[in-house]
C-alpha positions as CSV (number, residue, x, y, z in Angstrom):
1,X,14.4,-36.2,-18.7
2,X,11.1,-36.0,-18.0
3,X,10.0,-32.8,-15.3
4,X,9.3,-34.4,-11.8
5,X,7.5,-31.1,-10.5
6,X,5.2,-30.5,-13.2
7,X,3.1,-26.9,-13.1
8,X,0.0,-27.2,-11.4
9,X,-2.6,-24.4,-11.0
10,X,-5.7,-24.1,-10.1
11,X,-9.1,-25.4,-11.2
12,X,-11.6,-24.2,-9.2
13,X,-10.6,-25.6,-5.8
14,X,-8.2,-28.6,-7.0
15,X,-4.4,-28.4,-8.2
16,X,-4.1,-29.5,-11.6
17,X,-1.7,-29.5,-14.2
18,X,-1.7,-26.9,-17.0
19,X,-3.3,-29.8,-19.8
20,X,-5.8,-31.2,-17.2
21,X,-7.4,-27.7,-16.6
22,X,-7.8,-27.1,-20.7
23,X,-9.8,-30.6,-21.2
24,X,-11.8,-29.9,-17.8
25,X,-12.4,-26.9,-18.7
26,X,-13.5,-27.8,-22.3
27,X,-15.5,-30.5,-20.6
28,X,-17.7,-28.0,-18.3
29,X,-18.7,-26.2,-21.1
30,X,-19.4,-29.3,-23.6
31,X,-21.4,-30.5,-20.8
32,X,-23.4,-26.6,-20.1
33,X,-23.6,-25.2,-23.9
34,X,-27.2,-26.1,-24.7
35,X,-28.6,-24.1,-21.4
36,X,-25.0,-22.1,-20.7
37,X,-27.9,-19.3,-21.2
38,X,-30.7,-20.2,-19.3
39,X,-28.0,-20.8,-16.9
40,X,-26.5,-16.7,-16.8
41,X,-30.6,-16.2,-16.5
42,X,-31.4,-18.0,-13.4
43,X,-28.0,-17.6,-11.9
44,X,-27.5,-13.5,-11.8
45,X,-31.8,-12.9,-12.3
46,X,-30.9,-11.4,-15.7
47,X,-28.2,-9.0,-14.4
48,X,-26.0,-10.0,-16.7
49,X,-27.6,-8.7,-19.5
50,X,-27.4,-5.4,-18.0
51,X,-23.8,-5.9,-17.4
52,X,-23.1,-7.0,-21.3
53,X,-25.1,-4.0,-22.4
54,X,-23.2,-1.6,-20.1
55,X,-19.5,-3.6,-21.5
56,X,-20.7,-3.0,-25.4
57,X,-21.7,0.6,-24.8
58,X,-18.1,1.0,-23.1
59,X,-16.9,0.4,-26.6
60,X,-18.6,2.4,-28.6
61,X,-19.4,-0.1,-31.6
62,X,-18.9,1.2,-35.4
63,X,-18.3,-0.3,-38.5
64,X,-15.6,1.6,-40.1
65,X,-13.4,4.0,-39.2
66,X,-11.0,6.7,-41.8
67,X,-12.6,4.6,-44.2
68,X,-11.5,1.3,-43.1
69,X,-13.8,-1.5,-41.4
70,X,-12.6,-2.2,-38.2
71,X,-11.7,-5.6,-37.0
72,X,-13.3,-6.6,-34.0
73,X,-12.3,-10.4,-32.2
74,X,-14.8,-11.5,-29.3
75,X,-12.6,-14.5,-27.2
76,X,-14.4,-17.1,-25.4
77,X,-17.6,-15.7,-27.2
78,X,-19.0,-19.2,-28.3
79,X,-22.9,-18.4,-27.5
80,X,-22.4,-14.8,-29.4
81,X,-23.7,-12.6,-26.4
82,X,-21.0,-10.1,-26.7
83,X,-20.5,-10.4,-30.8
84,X,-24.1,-10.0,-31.3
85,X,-24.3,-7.1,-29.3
86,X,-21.5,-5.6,-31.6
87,X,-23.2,-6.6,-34.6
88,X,-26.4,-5.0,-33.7
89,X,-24.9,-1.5,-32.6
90,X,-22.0,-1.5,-35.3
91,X,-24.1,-2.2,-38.0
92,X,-23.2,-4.6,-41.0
93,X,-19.9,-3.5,-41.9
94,X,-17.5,-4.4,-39.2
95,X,-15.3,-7.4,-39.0
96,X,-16.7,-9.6,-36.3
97,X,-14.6,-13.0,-35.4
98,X,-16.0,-14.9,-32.9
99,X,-13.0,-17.4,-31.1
100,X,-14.0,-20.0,-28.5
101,X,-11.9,-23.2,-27.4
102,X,-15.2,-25.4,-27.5
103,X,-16.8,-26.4,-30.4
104,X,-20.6,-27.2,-28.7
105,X,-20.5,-23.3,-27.5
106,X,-19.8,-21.9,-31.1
107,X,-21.7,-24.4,-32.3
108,X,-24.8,-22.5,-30.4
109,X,-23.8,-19.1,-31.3
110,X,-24.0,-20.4,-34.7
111,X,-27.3,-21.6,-34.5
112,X,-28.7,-18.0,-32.9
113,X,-26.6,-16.6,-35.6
114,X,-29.2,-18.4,-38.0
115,X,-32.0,-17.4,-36.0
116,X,-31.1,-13.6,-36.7
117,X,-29.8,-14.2,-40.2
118,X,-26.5,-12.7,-39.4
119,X,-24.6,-16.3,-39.8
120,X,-22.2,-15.0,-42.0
121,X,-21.8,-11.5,-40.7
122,X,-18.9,-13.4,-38.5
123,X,-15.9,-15.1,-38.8
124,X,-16.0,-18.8,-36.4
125,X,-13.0,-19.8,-35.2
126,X,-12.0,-22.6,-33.0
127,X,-8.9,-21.3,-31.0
128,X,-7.3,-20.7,-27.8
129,X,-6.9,-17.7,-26.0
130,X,-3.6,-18.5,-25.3
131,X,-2.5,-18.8,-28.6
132,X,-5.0,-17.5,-31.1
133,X,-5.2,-18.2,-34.5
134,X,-5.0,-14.7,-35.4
135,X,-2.0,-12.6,-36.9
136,X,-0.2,-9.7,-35.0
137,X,-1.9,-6.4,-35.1
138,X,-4.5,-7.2,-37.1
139,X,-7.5,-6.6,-34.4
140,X,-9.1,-2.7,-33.2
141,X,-11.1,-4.3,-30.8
142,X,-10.3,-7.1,-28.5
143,X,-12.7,-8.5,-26.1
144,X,-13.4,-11.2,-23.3
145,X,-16.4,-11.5,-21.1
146,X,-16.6,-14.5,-18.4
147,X,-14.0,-16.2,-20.0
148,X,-10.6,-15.0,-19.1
149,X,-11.5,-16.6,-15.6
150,X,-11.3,-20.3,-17.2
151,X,-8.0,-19.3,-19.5
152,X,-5.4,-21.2,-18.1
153,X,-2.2,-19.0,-18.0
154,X,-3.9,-15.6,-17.8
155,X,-0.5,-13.5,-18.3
156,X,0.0,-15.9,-21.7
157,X,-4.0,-14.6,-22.7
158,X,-3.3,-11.3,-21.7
159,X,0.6,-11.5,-24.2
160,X,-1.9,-12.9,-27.3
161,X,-4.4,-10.0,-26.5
162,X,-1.7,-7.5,-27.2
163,X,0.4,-9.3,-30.1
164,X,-3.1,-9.1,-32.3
165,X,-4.3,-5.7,-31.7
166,X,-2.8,-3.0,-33.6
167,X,-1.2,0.1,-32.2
168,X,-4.1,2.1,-31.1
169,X,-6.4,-1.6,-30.2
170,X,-8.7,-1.3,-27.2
171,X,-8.8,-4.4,-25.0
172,X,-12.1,-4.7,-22.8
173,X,-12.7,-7.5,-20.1
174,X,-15.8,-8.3,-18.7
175,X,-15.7,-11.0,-15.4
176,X,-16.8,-11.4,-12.6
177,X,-14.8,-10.1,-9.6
178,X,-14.3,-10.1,-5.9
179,X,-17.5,-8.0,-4.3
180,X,-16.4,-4.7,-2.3
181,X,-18.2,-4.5,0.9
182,X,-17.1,-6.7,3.5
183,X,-20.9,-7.4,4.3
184,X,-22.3,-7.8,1.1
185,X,-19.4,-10.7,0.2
186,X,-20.6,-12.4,3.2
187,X,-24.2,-13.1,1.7
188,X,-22.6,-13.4,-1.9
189,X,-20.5,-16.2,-1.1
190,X,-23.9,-17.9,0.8
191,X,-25.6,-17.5,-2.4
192,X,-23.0,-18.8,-4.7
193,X,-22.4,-21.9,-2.8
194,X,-25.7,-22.4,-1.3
195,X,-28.0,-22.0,-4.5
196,X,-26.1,-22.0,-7.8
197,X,-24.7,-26.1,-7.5
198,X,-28.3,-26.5,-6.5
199,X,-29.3,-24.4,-10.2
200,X,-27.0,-26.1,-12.2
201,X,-28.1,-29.6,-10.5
202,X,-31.8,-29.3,-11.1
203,X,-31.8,-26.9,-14.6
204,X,-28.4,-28.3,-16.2
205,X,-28.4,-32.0,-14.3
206,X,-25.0,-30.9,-13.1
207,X,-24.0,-29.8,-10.1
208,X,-20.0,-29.9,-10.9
209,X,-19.6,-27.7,-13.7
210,X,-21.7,-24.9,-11.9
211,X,-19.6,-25.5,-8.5
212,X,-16.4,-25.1,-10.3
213,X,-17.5,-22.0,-11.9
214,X,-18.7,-20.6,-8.4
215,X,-14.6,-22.0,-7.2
216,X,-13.0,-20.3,-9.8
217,X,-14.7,-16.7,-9.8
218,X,-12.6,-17.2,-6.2
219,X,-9.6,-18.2,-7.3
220,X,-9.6,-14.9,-10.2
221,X,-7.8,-12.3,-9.3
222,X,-8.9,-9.1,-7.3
223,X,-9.7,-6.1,-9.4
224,X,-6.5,-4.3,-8.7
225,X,-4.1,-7.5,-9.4
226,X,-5.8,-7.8,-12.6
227,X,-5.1,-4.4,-13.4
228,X,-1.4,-4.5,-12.8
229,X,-1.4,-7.8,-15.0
230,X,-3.0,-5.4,-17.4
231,X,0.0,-3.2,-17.5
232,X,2.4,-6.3,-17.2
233,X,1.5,-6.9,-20.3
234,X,2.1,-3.6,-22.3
235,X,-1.4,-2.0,-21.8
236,X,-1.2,1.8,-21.2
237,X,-4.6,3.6,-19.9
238,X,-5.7,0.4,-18.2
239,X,-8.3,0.8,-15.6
240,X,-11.4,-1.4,-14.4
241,X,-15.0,-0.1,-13.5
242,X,-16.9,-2.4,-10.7
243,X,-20.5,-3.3,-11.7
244,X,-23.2,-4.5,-9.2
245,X,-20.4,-3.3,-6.1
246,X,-17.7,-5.8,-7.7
247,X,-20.3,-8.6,-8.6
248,X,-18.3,-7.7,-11.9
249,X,-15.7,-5.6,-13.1
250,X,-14.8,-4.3,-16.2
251,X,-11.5,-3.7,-17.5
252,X,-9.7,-1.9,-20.5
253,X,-6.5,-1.1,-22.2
254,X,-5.1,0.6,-25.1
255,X,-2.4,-1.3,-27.0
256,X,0.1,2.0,-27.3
């Protein structure tokens, strides 16, 4: 029989079922992935450079260690901002997989891959975060930056995090967050609904995807909920460090 109160959740500011917000979201980012970059530019004035620079020295890149290389798995990394960053610090030797759900975003990390001549230094993989294509324990590093936002059962992203990192696996999420003073949320929700639409109309020709991205940094939970989701899940030593006053947050967990 079939169910007459399907799930619905959120995307962005509408109520959706689970499948509609996968293909919407896939949709958003086959419609942003040639200037998804140019985009994070104009959008944060480069700040989130900082804040990917700041997340990659949180873990401490290397290539091996007692010997072994270590396996490192960047989720929702299609344009290779994150894995890159890796690459560069850890050297030549690590295990690098990169894992989006959309196909135009890898396809872009692919080509800057090229650029740098490290196209084969990774592993591409088309895959969801909710159920990667990745065996159990099998990861020492396990990370996430702007994407767990657009996952759509987070709890189910957070359960696949954990089944592929091995005893001893560090999970790090970047995202944005909910902004601590009262005052300065005030004038970051004017700028978010007054001037990034109006970006993504004129830079990206579409004022939809960047609205919806601007709708579901509000809809993500607060620090603090995210970190009790954190231990939910399994993680021990979870905590989260704000950047830019909550702009962003940072978050981390050791698989016991």
């Amino acid at each position: 029989m079939q169910n007459q109160n399907p799930e619905s959740i959120w995307f962005g500011a509408a109520k959706v079922t689970p499948q509609e917000k996968t293909d919407k979201v896939i949709g958003v980012f086959d419609r942003v992935a040639a200037r998804y970059d140019l985009m994070n530019d104009l959008m944060s004035g480069g700040i989130h450079r900082i804040w990917k620079d700041r997340f990659v020295r949180m873990i401490h890149p290397q290539a091996f260690k007692g010997g072994r290389p270590l396996h490192y798995l960047d989720v929702a990394g299609g344009t290779g901002d994150i894995a890159f960053r890796i690459r560069k610090k850890a050297g030549s030797g690590a295990v690098i997989t990169l894992c989006d759900l959309n196909e135009n975003m890898l396809t872009v990390g692919r080509n800057r891959a090229i650029d740098r001549g490290w196209l084969n230094d990774f592993q591409w993989v088309t895959g969801n975060a909710e159920s990667l294509p990745v065996p159990d324990s099998s990861v020492d590093v396990y990370t996430i930056a702007f994407g767990l936002r657009n996952v759509t059962h987070i709890d189910t992203a957070l359960a696949e995090a954990f089944r592929v990192l091995r005893p001893g696996g560090r999970f790090y999420c970047l995202e944005f967050s909910h902004v601590q003073p009262e005052g300065l949320n005030h004038l970051y929700a004017l700028y978010s609904d007054m001037v990034i639409p109006r970006l993504g109309a004129r830079v990206a020709q579409d004022e939809d995807s960047y609205r919806y991205l601007v709708e579901s940094i509000r809809k993500f939970p607060s620090q603090q909920k995210l970190l009790c989701r954190l231990r939910d899940a399994g993680f021990k030593m979870a905590e989260y460090n704000n950047l830019s006053a909550g702009i962003a947050a940072v978050h981390r967990g050791v698989h016991p």
